[in-house]
Structure formats: structure tokens, C-alpha cells
N, C-alpha and C positions, 0 to 999 in steps of 0.2 A: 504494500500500500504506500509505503514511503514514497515520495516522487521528491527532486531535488527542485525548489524554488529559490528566487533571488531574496536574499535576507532584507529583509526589513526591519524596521523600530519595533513595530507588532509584533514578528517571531523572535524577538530577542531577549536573552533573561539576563540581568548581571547578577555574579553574585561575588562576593568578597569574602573572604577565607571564610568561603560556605555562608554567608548571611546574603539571603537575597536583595539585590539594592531599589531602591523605590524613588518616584519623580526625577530618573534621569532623563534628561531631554538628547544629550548625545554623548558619545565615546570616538577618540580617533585615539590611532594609536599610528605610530609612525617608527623607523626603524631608518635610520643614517648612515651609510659607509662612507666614510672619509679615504680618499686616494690623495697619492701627490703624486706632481710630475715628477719623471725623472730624464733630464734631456744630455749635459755632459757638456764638458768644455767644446767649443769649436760647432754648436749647432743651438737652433735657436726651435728645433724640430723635436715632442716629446715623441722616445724612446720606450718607456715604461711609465703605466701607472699600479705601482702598487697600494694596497690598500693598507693604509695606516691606524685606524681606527674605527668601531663601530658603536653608535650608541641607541636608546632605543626611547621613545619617549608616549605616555598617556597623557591626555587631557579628556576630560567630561566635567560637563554643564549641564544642571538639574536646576528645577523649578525649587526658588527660595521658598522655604519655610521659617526658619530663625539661624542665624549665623553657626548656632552652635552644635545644634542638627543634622543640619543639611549636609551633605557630602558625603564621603566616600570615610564610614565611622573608623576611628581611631587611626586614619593618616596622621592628624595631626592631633596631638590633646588636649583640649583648653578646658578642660576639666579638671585644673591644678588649683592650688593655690598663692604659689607665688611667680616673678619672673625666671627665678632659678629651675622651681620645678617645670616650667615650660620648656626653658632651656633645654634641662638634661633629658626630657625627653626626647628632643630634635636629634641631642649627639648620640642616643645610645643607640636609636633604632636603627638598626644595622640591616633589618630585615625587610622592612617595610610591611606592604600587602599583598595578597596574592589578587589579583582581578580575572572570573574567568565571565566569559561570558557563552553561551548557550542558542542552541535554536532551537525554537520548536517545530516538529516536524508532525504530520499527520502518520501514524502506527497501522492501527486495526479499525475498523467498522465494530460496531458491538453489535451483536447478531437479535439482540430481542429489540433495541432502541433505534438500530441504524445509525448511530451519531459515531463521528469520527474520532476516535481515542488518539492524543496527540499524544507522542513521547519527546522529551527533551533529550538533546543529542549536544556534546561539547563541539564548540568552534575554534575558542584560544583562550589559551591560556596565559596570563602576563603576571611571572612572578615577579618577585622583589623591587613592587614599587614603591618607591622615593617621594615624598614628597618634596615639590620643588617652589606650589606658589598654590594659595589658596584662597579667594576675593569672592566678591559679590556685585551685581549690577542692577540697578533700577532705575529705568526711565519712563518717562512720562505715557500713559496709554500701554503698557508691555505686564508682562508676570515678570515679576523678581527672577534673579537669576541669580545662581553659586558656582562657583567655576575653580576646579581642583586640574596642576599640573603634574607630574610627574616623570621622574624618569627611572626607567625599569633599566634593570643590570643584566637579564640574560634573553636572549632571542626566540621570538615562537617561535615554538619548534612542532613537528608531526613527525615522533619516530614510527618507524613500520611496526 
């Protein structure tokens, strides 16, 4: 019954080290290789570009509810008491979050109702994100917005 459709906002589910996330409006995630030229005395003609670097970055943007809320729970923690405890949260988290996100896909027909049993299936997986920058925006006539950056340390991967 599965058929493969183009994902959309509708079939997508995030969820964050397993907690489902709620009022995200979007997710991009983006993946960098850094090359440099290598050309040589006597030619102004690149030779080689090998790649020197890779990095890998999240951002998502959800419908504001209250600053302290809203996002993607315990990237950041403002659930302290002082500026110190703030702090040493920033420096200790080493690990970050995991972000996976999901589609749902249509499975089975139910034989006595006929209605389509959808099963969720993984799409990608984005561990150890970082937070990098975390805001909000309100303008005139729009829904509040919250807006979480990231950058993740290891590359989606699909082993066989």
C-alpha cells in the first residue's frame, strides 16, 4: 500500500531526543563542503580543488507562544537562576540535541472501516545539534515567530 509521495509540512513529524515537537512552521537543514584552490607557482589556472572542510547547519521557525517555550526544549536553558548558571550550561553541552524528523506514509486499509492506516517511517536524522542563535519576531498583521539556529557536528547519513 505504501506509495512514495513528495514530502510535505502535512506528512512530517519532528521529534527531538524522542519528544514530538509542536507549532513548527519550518526546518532547513543545510550541509557545507569547503574546497580550496590549488593552482602553483607559474599558473594562474586551478589544478586541484581539494576539500578542506565540512560543516552542517539547522535552522527552524515555529509559531510564538512565550519566549521561554517555544523552540526546540532544552537547546538552550533559561530555566536557571543566575547568569553563571546560564552560562555553564552553554559551555558544558557538549552534546547538544538529537533532531529527527519523520514521514508519514499510508501502510494498510483496515478491512472492516476501509480507512487508510498510516505508519511513520524515518527520513533524517540530525544529531548533535549546537545551538548557535535563538530570537523571536513580531510584526504588524503576522503570528509571532521563534527562530532557533544550529549547527550539527556529524553528516546525515543512510547506512545500508
Amino acid at each position: 500500500m505504501a506509495t512514495t509521495k513528495t514530502l510535505t509540512g502535512a506528512l512530517a513529524i519532528i521529534r527531538v531526543n524522542g519528544t514530538p515537537v509542536g507549532r513548527m512552521r519550518n526546518v532547513r537543514i543545510s550541509e557545507s563542503i569547503r574546497r580550496v584552490e590549488v593552482m602553483g607557482l607559474g599558473t594562474i589556472l586551478t589544478s586541484e580543488k581539494p576539500v578542506v572542510a565540512w560543516t552542517g547547519t539547522l535552522s527552524c521557525d515555529f509559531y510564538e507562544i512565550d519566549f521561554q517555550s517555544t523552540g526546540i526544549q532544552n537547546a538552550i536553558r533559561r530555566d536557571v537562576q543566575t547568569n553563571q548558571d546560564f552560562e555553564d550550561q552553554l559551555l558544558l553541552n557538549a552534546d547538544g540535541v538529537q533532531v529527527d524528523i519523520f514521514k508519514k506514509i499510508a501502510d494498510i486499509i483496515d478491512p472492516n472501516t476501509k480507512l487508510i492506516k498510516p505508519k511513520v517511517v524515518p527520513y533524517a536524522s540530525i544529531k548533535r545539534c549546537l545551538i548557535d542563535q535563538d530570537g523571536m519576531d513580531l510584526s504588524e498583521g503576522n503570528l509571532g515567530g521563534h527562530n532557533q539556529n544550529f549547527s550539527y557536528l556529524d553528516p546525515v547519513l543512510f547506512p545500508a
